[in-house]
C-alpha positions in Angstrom: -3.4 34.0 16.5 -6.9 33.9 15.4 -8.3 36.4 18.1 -5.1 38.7 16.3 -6.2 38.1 12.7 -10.2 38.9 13.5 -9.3 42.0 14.5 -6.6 43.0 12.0 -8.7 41.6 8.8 -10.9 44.4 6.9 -14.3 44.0 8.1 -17.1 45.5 5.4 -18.1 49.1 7.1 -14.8 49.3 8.9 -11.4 50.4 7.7 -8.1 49.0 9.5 -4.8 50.7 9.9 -2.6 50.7 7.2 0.0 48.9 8.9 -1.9 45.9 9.9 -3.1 45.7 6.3 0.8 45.4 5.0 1.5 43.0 8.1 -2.2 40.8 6.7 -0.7 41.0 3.0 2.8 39.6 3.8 1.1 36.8 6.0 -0.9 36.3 3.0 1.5 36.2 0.6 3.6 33.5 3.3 0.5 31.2 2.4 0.3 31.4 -1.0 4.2 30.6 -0.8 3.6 27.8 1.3 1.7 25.9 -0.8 3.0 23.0 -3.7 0.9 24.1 -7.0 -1.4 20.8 -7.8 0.1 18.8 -10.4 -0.1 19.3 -14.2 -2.3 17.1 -15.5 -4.1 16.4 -19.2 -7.4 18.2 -20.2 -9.9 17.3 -22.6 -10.1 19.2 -26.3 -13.8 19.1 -27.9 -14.0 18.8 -31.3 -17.9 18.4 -32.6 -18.8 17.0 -35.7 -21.5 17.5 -38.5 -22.0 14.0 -40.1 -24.3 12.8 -42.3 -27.0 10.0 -41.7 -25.0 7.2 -42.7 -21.9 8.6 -40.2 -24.1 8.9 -37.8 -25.6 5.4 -38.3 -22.0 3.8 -38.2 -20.7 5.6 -35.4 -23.7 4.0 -33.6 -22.6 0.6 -34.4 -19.3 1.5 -33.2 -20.6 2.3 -29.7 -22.4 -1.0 -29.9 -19.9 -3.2 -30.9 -17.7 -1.5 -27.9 -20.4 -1.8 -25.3 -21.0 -5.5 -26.9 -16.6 -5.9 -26.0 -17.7 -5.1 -22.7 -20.5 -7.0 -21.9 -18.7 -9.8 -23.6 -15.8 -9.5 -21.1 -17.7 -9.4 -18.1 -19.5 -12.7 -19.2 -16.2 -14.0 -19.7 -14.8 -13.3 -16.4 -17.7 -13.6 -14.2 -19.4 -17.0 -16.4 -16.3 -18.6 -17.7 -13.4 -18.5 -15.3 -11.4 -16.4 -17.2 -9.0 -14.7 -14.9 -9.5 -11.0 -15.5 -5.4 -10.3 -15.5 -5.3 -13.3 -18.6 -5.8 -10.4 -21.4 -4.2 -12.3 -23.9 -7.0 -15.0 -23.3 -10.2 -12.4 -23.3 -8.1 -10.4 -26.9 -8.1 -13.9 -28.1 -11.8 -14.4 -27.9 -13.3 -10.8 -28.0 -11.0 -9.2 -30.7 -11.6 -11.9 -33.4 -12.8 -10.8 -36.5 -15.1 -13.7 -35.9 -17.0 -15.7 -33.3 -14.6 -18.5 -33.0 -15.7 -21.6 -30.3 -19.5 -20.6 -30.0 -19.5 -21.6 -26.6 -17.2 -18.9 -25.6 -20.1 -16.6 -26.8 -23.3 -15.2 -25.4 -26.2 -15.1 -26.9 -26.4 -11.4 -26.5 -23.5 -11.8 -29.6 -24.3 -14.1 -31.5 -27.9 -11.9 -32.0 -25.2 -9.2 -33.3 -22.9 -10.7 -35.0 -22.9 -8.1 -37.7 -21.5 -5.7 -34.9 -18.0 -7.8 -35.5 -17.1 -6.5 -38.5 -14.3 -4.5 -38.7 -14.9 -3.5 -35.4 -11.7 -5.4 -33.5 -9.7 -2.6 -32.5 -13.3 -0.8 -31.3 -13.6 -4.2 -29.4 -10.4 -4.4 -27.8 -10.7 -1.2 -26.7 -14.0 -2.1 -25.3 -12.5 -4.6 -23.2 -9.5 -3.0 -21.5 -12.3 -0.1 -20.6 -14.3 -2.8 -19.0 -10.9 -4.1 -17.5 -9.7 -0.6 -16.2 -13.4 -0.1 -14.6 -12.7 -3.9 -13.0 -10.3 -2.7 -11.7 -11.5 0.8 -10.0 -14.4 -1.4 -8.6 -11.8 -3.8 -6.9 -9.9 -0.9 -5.7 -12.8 0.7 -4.2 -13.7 -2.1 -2.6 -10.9 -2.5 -0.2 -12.0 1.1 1.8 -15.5 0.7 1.3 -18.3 -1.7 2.5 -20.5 -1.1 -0.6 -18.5 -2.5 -3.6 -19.1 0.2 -6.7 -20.9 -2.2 -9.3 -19.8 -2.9 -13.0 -22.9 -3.0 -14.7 -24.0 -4.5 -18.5 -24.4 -1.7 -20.7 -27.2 -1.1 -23.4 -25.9 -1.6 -26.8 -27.5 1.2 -28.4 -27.8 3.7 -25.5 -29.0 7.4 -25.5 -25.6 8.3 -24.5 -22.4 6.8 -24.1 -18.8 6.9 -25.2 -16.1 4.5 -27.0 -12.0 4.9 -26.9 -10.4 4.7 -30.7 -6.6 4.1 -30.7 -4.7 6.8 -31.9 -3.3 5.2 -34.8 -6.8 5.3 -36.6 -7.2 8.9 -36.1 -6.0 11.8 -38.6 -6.5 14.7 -39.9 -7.3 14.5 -44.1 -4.5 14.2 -46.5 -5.3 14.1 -49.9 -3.2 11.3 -50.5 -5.9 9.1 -48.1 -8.3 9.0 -51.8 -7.8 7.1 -54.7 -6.2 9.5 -57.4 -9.4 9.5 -59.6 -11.7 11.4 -57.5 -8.9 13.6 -55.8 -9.7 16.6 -58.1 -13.2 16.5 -56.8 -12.0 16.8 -53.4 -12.5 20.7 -52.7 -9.8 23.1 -50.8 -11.5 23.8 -47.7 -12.2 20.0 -46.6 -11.7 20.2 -42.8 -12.3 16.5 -41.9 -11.0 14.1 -39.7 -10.2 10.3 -40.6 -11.3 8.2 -37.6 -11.2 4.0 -38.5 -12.4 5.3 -42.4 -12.9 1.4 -43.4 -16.0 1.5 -41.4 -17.5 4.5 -43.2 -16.7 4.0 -47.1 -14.2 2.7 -49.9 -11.6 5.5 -50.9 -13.5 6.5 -53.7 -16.4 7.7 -51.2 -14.5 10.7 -49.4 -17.8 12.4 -48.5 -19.2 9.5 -46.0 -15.3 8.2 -45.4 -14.4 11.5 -43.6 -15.9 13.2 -40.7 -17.0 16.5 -41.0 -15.8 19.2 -38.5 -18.5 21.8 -37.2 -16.0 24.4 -37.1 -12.8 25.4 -38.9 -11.4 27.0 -35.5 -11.7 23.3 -33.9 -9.9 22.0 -37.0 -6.2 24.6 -36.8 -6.4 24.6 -33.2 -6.5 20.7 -32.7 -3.9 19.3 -30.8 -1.7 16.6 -31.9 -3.3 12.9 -31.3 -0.2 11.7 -29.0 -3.1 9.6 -26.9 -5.7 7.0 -27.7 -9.1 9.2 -27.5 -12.8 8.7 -27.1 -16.0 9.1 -29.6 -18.8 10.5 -27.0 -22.3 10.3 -28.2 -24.0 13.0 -26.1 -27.6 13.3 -25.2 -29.2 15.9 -27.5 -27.7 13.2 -30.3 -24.4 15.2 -31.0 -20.9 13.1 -31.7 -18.1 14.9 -30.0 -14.2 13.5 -30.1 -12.2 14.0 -26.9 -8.9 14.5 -27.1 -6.7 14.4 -24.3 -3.8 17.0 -25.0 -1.3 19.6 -22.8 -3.6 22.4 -21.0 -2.1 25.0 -23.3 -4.6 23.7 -26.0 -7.4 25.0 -23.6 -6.8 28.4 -22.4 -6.8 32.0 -24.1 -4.2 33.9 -23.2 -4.7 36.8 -20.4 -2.9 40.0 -19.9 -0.4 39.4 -17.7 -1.0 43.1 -16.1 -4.0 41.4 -14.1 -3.0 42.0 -10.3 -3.7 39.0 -8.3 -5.3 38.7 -4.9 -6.7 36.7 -2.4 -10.1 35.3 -1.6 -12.3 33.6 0.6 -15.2 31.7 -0.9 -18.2 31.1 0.9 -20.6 28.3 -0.9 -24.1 28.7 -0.2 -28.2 27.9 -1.3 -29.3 31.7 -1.9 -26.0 32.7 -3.1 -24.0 30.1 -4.9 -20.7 31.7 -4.2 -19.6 34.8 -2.1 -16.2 36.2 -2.3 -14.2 37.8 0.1 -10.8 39.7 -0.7 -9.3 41.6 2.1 -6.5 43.0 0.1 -8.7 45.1 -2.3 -11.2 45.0 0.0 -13.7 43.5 -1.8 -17.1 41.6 -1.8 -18.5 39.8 -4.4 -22.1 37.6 -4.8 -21.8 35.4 -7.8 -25.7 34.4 -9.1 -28.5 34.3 -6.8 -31.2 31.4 -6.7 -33.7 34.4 -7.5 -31.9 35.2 -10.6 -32.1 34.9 -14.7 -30.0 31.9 -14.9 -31.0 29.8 -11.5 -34.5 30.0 -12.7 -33.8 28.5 -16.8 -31.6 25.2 -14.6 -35.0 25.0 -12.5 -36.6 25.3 -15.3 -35.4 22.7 -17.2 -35.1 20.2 -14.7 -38.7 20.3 -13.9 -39.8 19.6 -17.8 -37.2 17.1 -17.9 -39.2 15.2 -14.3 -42.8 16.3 -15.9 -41.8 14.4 -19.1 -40.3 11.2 -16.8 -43.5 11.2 -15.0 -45.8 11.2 -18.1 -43.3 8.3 -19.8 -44.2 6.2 -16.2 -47.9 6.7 -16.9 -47.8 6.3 -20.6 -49.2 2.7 -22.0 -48.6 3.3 -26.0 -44.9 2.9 -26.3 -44.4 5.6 -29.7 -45.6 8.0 -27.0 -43.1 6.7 -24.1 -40.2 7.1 -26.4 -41.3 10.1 -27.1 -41.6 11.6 -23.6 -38.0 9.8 -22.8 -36.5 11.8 -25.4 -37.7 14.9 -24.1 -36.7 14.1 -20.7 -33.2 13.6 -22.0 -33.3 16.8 -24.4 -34.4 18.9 -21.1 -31.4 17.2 -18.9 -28.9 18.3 -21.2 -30.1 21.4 -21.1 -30.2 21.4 -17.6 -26.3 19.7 -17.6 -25.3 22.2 -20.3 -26.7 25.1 -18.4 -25.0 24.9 -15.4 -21.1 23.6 -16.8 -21.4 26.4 -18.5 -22.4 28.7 -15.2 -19.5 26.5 -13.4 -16.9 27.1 -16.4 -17.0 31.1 -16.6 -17.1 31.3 -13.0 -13.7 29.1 -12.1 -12.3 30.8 -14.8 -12.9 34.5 -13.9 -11.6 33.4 -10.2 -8.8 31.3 -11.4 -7.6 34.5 -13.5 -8.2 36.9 -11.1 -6.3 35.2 -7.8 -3.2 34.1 -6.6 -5.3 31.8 -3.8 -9.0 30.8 -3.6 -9.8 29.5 -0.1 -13.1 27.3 -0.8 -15.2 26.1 1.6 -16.1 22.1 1.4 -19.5 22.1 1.9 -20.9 19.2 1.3 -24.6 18.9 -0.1 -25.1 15.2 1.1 -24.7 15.8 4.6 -26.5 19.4 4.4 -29.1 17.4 2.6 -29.3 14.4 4.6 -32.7 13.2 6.2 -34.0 14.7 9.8 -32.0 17.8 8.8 -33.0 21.4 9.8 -33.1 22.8 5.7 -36.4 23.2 4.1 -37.3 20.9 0.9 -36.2 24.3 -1.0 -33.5 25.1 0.0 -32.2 21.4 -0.4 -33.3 21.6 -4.3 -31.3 24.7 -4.3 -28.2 22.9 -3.4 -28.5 20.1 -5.4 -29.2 22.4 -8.4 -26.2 24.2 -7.9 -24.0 21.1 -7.5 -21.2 22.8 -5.3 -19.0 19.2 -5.4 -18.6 19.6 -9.3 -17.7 23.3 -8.9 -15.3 23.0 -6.4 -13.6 20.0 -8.5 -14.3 22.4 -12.0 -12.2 25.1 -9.8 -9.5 23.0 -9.0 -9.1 21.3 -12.5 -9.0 24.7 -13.7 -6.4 26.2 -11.7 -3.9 23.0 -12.6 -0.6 23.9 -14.5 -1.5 28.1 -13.4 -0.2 29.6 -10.4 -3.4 30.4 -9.1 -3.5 27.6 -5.7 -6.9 26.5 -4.1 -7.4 25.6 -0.6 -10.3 22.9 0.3 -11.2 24.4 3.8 -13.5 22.9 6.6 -16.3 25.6 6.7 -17.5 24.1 10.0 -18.8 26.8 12.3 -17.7 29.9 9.9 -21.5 30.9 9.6 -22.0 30.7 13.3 -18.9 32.2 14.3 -18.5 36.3 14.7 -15.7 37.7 12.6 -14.6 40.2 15.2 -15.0 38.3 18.5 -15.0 34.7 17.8 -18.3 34.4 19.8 -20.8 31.5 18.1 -24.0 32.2 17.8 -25.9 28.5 17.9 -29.5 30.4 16.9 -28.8 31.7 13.5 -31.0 30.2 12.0 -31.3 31.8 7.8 -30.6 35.0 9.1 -29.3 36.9 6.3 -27.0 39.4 8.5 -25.0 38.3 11.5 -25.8 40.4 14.0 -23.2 39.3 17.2 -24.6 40.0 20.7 -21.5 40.2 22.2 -19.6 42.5 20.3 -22.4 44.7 18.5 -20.8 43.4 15.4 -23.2 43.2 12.3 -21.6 42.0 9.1 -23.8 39.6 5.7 -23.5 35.7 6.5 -22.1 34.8 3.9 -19.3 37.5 4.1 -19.0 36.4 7.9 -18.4 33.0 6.3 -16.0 33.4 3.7 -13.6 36.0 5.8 -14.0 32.9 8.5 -12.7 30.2 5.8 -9.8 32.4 5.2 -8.9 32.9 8.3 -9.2 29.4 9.4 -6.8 28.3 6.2 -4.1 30.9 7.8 -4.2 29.1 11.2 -4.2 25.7 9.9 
């Protein structure tokens, strides 16, 4: 069978018979057929705010008091006894509107008390986050030797999230003001009310209401059927993640876009190469030599200069200082390459029916006593093929585009015509076979060898 489909498979240089590409194309389309679509599962709408100083200031407290809920717990569990599956015990301590027994307090809140007002819902959704990660750790535990730590968090970290119920979040009504100040309120007020208690009294709907960045993020909003989080990102933006149906996500395509199939080959020189023997087609999808490889590099190596200086640094106004533009560089860095990830699942997403993907895995390319220069190692941890693949196949959920996870083991090695393995390589950039005269790109030889290891199998 695979002898059979090496031959009958379009080759780059070579052109088949017609017949053998309509009998390849029906065997095609029987795998695409074969295959469940993934489940349909909840995405994530962004909606960014523009607050004032004083927002800003209280959404700040929020996080604390939340992290505060779950460093509380985890005292509570790990110092007290409490059993972690007795929530109504840890609500009734950690969701009070005030410290109660003293001794079933830390120190670390009773320094901040002032984070407990009006904060219990923020806190008792702090909690069951700390109880949910419990749990994960627990669960990870039972397959692995090393059990995945809960740690203590920061109270007032760089970065970080909270979960609001979605009871306390809304979009503005003008009945939400007291009726002597609701002339003043202008037309065009596109703000959200999240927990407004903590921001101002009704007469104050300036600081009570959260400003949205932009109107679009405001009419396209999803309902809030779910409780949602408050993320604090690095460059010092608040976002609010809503979790909502998939159609809130996507812009609609033409439907005249015709479908095929591919074979993607991940890689360090090329991040991905595409290979579609149904339009005969190959595609190379951003070199580590070009425009947008070089601004991640970029980034990432001010964001390690400025680490390095903040290590050697003994005045601590400058070591803040270099710490925040270590963090301002990550997200750079972070934002940079989602982006890259984003439009590139969603161009193949829209443009096949299947994507066969090789799993390479950057750990075990990457691992010590390894054959791959120091380079090319940055270049795959840089391109962070784990997060793509995972992007790709979050992306193609409730679609009827189908991914394929295939082991790439060997497809480099392995001559697309004669099946013949070539053990010396090496980062050759064209695989020239020495059995069949064959001569055809690597990475082309690997992604036609993914796809035709995912018809076998």
């Amino acid at each position: 069978m695979a002898e059979k489909l090496r031959k009958t498979l379009w080759i780059p240089g070579n052109e088949p018979d017609s017949d053998c590409t309509v009998s390849i194309t029906g065997k095609l389309n029987e795998l695409v057929n074969s295959i469940d679509p993934a489940p349909e599962a909840l995405g994530i709408y962004k909606v960014k705010f523009k607050l004032t100083r004083h927002q800003h200031n209280v959404l700040k407290d929020l996080l604390a008091a939340s992290n505060l809920a779950w460093n509380w717990t985890k005292w509570l569990i790990e110092d007290k006894g409490i059993k972690r599956k007795d929530e109504k015990t840890l609500q009734s301590i950690v969701a009070k509107k005030s410290i109660e027994d003293p001794l079933m307090a830390p120190r670390e809140v009773h320094d901040n008390a002032k984070l407990l007002h009006k904060t219990s819902t923020i806190r008792l959704t702090g909690m069951k986050s700390y109880l949910s990660a419990l749990k994960s750790s627990m669960t990870l535990h039972k397959g692995r030797m090393e059990k995945f730590d809960v740690d203590y968090k920061e109270l007032y970290p760089a970065s970080g999230t909270f979960t609001v119920q979605k009871l306390f979040i809304k979009k503005f009504d003008i009945s939400m003001v007291n009726k002597g100040v609701r002339s003043k309120v202008p037309e065009a007020f596109y703000r959200l009310s999240i927990t407004p208690d903590s921001f101002g009294n009704r007469n104050e709907f300036t600081e009570r209401f959260l400003r949205i960045s932009k109107k679009r993020s405001y009419d396209r909003m999803p309902p809030i059927n779910h409780d949602s989080q408050i993320q604090l990102r690095k460059d010092g933006h608040w976002l609010l993640l809503i979790p909502c149906d998939r159609s809130y996500l996507r812009c609609k395509q033409p439907e005249s876009i015709e479908k095929s199939v591919v074979g993607v080959d991940p890689g360090g020189r090329t991040f991905q190469t595409t290979y579609d023997p149904i339009k005969r087609e190959v595609k190379e999808f951003h070199s580590n030599k070009g425009a947008e490889f070089r601004y991640i590099e970029l980034m990432k190596v001010k964001a390690k200069r400025h680490e390095e200086h903040a290590k050697n640094v003994k005045s601590f106004p400058k070591y803040k200082e270099h710490k925040a533009a270590a963090r301002k560089y990550w997200h750079k860095y972070e934002t940079k390459r989602n982006d890259l990830h984003r439009k590139l699942s969603s161009k193949m997403v829209r443009e096949n029916k299947l994507i066969v993907i090789g799993d390479l895995s950057t750990k075990n390319a990457c691992k010590k006593g390894g054959k791959l220069h120091k380079k090319s190692k940055d270049d795959l941890y840089t391109w962070a093929h784990y997060e793509f693949r995972q992007r790709l196949i979050d992306r193609a959920r409730g679609t009827n585009t189908k991914v394929i996870v295939q082991d790439e083991s060997y497809t480099s090695m392995t001559c697309g015509n004669c099946g013949h393995r070539k053990t010396d390589l090496g980062g050759d950039k064209v695989y020239n076979c020495t059995e069949c005269g064959c001569s055809i790109g690597r990475d082309v030889n690997g992604g036609r060898n993914i796809l035709i290891k995912a018809m076998i199998e």
